[in-house]
N, C-alpha and C positions, 0 to 999 in steps of 0.2 A: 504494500500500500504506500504509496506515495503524498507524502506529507510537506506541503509547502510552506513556508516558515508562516505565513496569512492563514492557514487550515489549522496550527497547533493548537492546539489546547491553550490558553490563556493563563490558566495554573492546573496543578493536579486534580483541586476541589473541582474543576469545571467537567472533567470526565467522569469524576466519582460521583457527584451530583448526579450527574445526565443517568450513569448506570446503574444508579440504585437502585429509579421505581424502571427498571427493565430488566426481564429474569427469562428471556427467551432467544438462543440465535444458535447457532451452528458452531459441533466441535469439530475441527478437521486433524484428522489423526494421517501421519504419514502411512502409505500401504508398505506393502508386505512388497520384496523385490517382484519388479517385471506388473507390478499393482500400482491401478490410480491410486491418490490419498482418498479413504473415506471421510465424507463431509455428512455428520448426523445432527439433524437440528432434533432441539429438546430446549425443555425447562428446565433452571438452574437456580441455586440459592448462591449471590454472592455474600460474601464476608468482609467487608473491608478492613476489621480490625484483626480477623485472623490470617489474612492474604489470600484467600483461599474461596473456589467454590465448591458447591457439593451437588450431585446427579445422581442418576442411576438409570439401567437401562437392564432389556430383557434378557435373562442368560440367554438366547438363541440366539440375539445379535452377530452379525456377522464380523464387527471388526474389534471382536475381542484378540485375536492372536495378532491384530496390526498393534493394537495397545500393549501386550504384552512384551513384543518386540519393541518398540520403540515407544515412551511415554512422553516422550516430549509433543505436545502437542498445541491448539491453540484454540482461543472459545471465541468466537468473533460475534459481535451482537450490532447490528444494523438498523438504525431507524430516522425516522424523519426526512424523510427522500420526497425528493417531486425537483420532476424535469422543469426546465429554465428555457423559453423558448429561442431560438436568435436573436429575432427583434429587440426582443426586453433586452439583450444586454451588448447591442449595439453600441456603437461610441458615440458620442454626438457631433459628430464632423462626418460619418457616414450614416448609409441609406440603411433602413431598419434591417433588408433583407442582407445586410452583408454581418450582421450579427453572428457571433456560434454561440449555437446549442451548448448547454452543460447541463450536467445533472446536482442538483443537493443534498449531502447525506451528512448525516453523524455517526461514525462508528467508533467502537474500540474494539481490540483485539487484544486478547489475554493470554499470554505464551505463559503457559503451564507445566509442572510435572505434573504426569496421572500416575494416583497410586488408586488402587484398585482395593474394592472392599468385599470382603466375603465372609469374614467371621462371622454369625448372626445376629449376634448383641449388637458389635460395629454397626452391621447395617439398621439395625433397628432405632440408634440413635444418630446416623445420616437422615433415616425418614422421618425421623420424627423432627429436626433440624430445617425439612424441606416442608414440612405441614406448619410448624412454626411461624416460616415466612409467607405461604400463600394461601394460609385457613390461619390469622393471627383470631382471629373471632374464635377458633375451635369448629365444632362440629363433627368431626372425624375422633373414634374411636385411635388413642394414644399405639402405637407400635413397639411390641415385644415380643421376642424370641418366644415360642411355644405358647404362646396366649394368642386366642379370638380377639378380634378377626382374621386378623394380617399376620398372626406368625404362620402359619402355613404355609402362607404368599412370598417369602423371605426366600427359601430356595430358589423361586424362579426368576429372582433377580439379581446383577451386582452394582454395587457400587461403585462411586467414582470419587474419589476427594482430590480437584486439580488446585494444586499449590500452586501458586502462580509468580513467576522470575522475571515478566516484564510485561509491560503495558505499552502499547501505541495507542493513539489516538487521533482522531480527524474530525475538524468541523468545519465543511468545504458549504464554505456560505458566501461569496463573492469579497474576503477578505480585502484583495489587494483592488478592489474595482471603486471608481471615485463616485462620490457620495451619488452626484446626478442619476448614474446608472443604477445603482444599488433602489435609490429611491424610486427608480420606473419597476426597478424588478422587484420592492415592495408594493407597489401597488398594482402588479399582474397578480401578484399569489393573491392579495387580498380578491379582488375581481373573481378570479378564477373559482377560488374556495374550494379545489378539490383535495384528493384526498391526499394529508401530508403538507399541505398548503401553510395554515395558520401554521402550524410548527417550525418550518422550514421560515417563517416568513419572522416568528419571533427571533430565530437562531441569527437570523440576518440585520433583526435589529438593535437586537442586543448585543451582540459580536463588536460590532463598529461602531464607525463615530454619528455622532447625532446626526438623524438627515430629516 
């Protein structure tokens, strides 16, 4: 991913912020020789104070022996996209049609070690760690090795706890574009209102300088 000094992150709080209320994107794990990398989207519990996220996925998963082999892997989590048409981001000395296209995104990408969970206690308090964060209300009957509901269900899954070694981040919002422009391509997103729009559209105003 390509990171342009106008795309970095502002400070660290501003990736960590974006990724907290987001808990869904793709792990890509390197394959196995003469094998593409497997790319599996899932839901994830990040940690920020532990480093660390936690997962879990079905033991019949196919890319347990790519994980086994090589754990270094990466959790990439994408959001707040929508296409930027030419015109909107024309110069103003040329003709709208001579504008390019770009796209707007925010990502981070979390280079990990995976360590793999199987004990069943282990995993019992990984799932109870991931019901924590996305049932904080409760309602889900608590997860324990040989107790109803879910310890039954324990064999058929494993765990994942990715430690995480390094962070990228991008927030490709027309950084280095001068205020005029930036201010026509706030008021396309606003117009347009479709999906990703008002997001993309705050990221852009709040990013840069007042327009």
């Amino acid at each position: 991913m390509l990171i342009h000094p106008w795309d970095a992150p502002q400070d660290d709080s501003e990736w960590r912020h974006w990724l907290a209320v987001r808990d869904f994107g793709q792990l890509a794990v390197n394959g196995l020789p003469g094998d593409p990398p497997w790319v599996q989207p899932l839901h994830f519990a990040y940690d920020a104070e532990r480093g660390e996220a936690v997962t879990h996925l079905a033991r019949p998963n196919p890319l347990w022996a790519a994980l086994e082999a090589d754990p270094q892997v990466v959790l990439s989590v994408v959001d707040d996209h929508a296409y930027i048409p030419g015109p909107w981001q024309a110069p103003a000395d040329a003709p709208p049609e001579h504008g390019t296209p770009t796209s707007f995104y925010a990502a981070v990408q979390l280079r990990c070690t995976a360590h793999l969970v199987d004990d069943p206690d282990a995993k019992a308090v990984l799932l109870n760690r991931q019901l924590g964060h996305f049932q904080p209300e409760g309602g889900s009957a608590r997860v324990a090795a040989g107790e109803v509901p879910y310890g039954r269900l324990l064999s058929g899954i494993r765990g994942i706890r990715l430690e995480v070694s390094g962070v990228r981040a991008k927030f490709k919002y027309a950084g280095h574009r001068p205020a005029e422009t930036r201010e026509r391509i706030a008021a396309g997103l606003d117009a347009r209102g479709g999906p990703g729009d008002a997001a993309a559209r705050e990221h852009l105003l709040r990013r840069g300088p007042a327009i």
